[in-house]
C-alpha positions as CSV (number, residue, x, y, z in Angstrom):
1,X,-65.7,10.6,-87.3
2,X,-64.6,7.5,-87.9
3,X,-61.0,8.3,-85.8
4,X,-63.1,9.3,-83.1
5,X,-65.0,6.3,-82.9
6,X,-61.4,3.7,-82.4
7,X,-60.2,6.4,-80.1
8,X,-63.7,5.7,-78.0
9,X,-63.4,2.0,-78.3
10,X,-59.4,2.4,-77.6
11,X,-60.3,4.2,-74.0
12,X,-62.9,2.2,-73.2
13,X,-61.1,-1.3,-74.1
14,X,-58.2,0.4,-71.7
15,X,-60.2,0.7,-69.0
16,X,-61.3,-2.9,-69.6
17,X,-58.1,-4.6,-69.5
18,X,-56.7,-1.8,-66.7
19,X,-60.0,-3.2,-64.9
20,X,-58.8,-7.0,-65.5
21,X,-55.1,-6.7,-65.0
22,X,-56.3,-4.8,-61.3
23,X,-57.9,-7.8,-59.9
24,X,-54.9,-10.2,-59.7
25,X,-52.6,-9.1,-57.0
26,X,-49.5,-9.3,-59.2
27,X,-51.0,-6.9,-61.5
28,X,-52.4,-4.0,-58.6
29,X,-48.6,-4.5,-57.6
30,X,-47.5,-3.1,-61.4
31,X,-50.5,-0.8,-61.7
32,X,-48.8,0.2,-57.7
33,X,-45.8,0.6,-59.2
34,X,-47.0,2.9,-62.1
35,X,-48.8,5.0,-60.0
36,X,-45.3,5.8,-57.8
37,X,-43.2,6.0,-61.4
38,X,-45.9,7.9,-62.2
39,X,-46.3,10.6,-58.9
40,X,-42.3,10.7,-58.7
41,X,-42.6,12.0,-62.3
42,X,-44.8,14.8,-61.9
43,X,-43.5,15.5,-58.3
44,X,-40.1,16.5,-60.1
45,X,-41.7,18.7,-63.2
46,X,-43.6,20.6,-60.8
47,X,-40.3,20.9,-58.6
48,X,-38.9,22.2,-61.7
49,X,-41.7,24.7,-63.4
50,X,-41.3,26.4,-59.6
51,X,-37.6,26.5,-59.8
52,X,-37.8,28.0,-63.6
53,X,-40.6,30.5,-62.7
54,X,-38.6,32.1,-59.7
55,X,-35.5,32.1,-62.0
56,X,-37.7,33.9,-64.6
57,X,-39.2,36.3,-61.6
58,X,-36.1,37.3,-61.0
59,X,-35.3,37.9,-64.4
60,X,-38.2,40.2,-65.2
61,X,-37.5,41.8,-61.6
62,X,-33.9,42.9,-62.9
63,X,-34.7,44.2,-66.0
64,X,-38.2,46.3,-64.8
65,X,-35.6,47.8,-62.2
66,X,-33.2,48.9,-65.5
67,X,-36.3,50.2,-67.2
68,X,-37.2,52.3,-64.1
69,X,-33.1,53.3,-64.0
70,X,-33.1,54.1,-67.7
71,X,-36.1,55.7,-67.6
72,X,-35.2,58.1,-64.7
73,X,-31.8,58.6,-65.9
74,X,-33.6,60.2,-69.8
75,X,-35.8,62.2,-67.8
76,X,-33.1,63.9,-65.6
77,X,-31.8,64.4,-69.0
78,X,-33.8,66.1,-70.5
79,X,-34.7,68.2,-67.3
80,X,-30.7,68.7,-67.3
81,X,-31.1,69.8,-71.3
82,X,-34.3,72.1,-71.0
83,X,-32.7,74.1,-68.2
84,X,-29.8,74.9,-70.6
């Protein structure tokens, strides 16, 4: 509990000084600055989670359509086998 309580007053005392540091124009100017670093950051790991996820598509697209082949390939198989 008592963790919980400095991580409150930690927040809190953030948004204090966050509040403080945004009222002089040098320091909305960093905060400005953050906020780009901060956009430009998540603008690239999104850019990359959708280039992963298509490579990982693709992936799982090539290997469901070498199930379907193995799969079709046994049964002629075993149709070819039962015939004998």
């Amino acid at each position: 509990m008592n963790k919980l309580v400095w991580f409150a007053l930690g927040v809190a005392g953030g948004f204090v000084v966050a509040h403080m540091v945004n009222k002089d124009p040098r320091g909305q100017e960093m905060l400005a600055d953050i906020d780009a670093r901060i956009g430009e950051f998540t603008d690239r790991m999104g850019d990359a989670y959708r280039e992963q996820e298509t490579r990982i598509a693709g992936i799982v697209e090539s290997v469901a359509d070498a199930a379907a082949e193995a799969v079709a390939t046994t049964k002629e198989a075993v149709a070819d086998s039962s015939r004998d």
